[in-house]
C-alpha positions, 0 to 999 in steps of 0.5 A: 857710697852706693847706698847714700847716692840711691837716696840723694845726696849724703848729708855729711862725712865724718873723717877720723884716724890717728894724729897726723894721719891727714884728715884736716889736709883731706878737708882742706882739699874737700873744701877747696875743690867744693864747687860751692860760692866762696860765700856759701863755705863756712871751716871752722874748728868745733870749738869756734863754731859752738861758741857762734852757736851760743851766740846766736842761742842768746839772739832768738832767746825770748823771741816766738821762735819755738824751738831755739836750737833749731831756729839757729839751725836754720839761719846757719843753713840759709848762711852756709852750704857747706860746713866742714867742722875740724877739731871735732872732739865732744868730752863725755861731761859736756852735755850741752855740746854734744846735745848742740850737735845733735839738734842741729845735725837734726834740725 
């Protein structure tokens, strides 16, 4: 953690382990002791946050937004400080989703 603090806050954590092993109890207690407004928090299993990414992709789609990924980025960004996603787990064949991912963490 040394390094991350010397170039400013770290920008996310990954949590992984075996079944059963405490991560989603870890982001729970994370979650709750954020000193974060209530408001600003968003928890939510991967699977629900990209079908509201889909969602939002179809409202700025035909719209001079330039890049859409990044525009739905944006507006989650304005929306929630704090993300903390459970269930995270990308197939190989899904390419839209892990392509998601990557733009947004980007973005």
């Amino acid at each position: 953690f040394s390094s991350a603090s010397q170039k400013g806050n770290p920008r996310g954590l990954y949590l992984y382990g075996s079944v059963g092993c405490g991560k989603t109890m870890l982001m729970d207690l994370f979650f709750e002791g954020a000193p974060v407004p209530t408001e600003r928090k968003r928890r939510v299993i991967l699977h629900d946050f990209l079908l509201d990414v889909h969602h939002r992709t179809h409202r700025f789609t035909g719209k001079a937004v330039g890049n859409v990924i990044t525009a739905v980025a944006h507006a989650l960004s304005r929306e929630t400080w704090l993300l903390c996603l459970d269930e995270v787990f990308i197939k190989p064949t899904d390419i839209w989703g892990a392509s998601v991912i990557r733009d947004l963490l980007h973005a």
